[in-house]
C-alpha positions as a printed NumPy array, in Angstrom:
array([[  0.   ,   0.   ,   0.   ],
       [  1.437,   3.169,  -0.372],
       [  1.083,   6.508,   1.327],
       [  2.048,   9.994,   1.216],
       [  4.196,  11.607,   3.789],
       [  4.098,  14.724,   5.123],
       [  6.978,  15.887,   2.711],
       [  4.598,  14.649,  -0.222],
       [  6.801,  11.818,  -1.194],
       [  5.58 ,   8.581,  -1.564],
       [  6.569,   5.702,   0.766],
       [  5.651,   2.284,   1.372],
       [  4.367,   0.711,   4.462],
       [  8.159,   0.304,   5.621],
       [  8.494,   4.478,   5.267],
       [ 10.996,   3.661,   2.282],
       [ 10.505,   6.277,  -0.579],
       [  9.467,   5.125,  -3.778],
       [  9.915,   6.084,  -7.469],
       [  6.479,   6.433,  -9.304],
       [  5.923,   6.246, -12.918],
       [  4.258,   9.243, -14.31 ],
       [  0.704,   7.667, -14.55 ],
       [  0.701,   6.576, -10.533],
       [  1.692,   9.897,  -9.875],
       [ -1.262,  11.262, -11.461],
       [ -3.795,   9.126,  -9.845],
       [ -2.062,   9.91 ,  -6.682],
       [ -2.957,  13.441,  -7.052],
       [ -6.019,  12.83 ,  -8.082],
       [ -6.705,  10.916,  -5.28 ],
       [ -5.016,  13.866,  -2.838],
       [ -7.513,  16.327,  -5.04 ],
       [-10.512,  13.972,  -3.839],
       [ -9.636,  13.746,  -0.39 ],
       [ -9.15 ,  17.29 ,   0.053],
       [-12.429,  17.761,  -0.806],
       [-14.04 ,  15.451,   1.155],
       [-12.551,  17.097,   3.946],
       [-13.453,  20.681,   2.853],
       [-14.871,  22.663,   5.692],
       [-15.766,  26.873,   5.75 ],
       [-14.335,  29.465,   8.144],
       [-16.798,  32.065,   8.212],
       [-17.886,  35.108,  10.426],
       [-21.503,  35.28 ,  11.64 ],
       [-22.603,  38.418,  13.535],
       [-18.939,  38.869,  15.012],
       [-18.153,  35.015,  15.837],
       [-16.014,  32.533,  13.547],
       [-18.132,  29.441,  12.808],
       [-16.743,  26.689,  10.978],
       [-19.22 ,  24.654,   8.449],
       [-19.07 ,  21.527,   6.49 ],
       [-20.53 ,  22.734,   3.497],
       [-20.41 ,  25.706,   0.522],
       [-23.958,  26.572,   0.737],
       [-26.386,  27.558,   3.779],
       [-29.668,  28.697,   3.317],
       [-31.635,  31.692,   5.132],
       [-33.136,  29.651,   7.727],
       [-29.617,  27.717,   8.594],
       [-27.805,  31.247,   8.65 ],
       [-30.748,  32.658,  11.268],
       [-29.646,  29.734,  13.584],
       [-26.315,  29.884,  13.008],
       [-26.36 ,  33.614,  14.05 ],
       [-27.95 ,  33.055,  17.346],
       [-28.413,  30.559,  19.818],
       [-31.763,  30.795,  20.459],
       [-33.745,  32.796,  17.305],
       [-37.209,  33.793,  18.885],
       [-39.317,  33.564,  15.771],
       [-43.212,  34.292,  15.162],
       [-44.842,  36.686,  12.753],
       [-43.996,  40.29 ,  13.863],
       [-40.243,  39.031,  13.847],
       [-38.033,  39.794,  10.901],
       [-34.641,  38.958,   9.943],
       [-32.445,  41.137,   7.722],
       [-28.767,  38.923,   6.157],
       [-26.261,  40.854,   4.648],
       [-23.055,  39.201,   3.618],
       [-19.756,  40.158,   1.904],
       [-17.136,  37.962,   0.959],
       [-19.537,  34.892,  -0.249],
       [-18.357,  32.573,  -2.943],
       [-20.463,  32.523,  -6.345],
       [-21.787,  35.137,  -8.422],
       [-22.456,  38.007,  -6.391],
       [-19.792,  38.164,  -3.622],
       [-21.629,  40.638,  -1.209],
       [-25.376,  41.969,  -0.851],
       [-28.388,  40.699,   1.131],
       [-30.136,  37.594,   1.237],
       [-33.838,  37.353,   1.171],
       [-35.833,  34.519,   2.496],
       [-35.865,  31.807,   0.684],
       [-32.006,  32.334,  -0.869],
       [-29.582,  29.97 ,  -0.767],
       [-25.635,  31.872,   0.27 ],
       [-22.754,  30.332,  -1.834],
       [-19.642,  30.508,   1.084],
       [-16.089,  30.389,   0.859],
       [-13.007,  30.755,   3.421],
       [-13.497,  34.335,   4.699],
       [-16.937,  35.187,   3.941],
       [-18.388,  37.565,   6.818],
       [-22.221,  37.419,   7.838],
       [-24.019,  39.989,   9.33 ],
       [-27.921,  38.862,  10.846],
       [-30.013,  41.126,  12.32 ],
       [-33.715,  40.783,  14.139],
       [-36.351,  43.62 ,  14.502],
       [-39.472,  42.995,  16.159],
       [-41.972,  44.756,  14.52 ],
       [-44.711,  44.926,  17.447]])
C-alpha cells in the first residue's frame, strides 16, 4: 500500500521512498484532489463570531440559527442577512428569504432581528 508523507513523497508501508511512474503519480494526485475535498470545511464570520461549516452553501433559515443561539421567531419578527465575501456570483449583498448563500473561506455574515410589534 502506499502513502504519502508529510513531505509529499511517496513511501511504502516500511516508510521507504518510492519512485512512481508518471501515470501513478497522477492518480495519486487525483486521489489527494478527492480527499481534500471530502474534507473541505468553511471558516466564516456570523454576527462577530467565527463558525466553521461543512458545506459551501447555507440557506436563510440555517444562517438565522447559526447567528444566534436561540432565534425567537413568530410573525412580527423579521430577519435582515447581509453578507460580503460569499463565494459565487455576487460576492456581497443581502439575502432574502428563501435564498440559498454560496460561502467560501473568509466570507463575513451579518444577521439582524427587529421585532416589529
Amino acid at each position: 500500500m502506499w502513502r504519502r508523507a508529510a513531505s509529499d513523497r511517496i513511501t511504502n508501508s516500511e516508510g521507504a521512498a518510492i519512485r512512481l511512474t508518471a501515470l501513478e503519480e497522477i492518480l495519486v494526485s487525483k486521489e489527494n484532489q478527492i480527499d481534500r475535498l471530502d474534507d473541505k470545511t468553511f471558516l466564516i464570520t456570523i454576527n462577530g463570531r467565527q463558525r466553521q461549516v461543512e458545506r459551501d452553501e447555507l440557506s436563510f433559515d440555517e444562517l438565522v440559527d447559526l447567528a444566534f443561539d436561540d432565534p425567537a421567531k413568530g410573525p412580527q419578527i423579521v430577519f435582515t442577512i447581509t453578507f460580503r465575501e460569499a463565494g459565487g456570483r455576487i460576492p456581497e449583498g443581502e439575502l432574502d428569504e428563501g435564498q440559498w448563500l454560496k460561502l467560501r473561506d473568509g466570507t463575513i455574515i451579518n444577521v439582524t432581528r427587529t421585532d416589529q410589534s
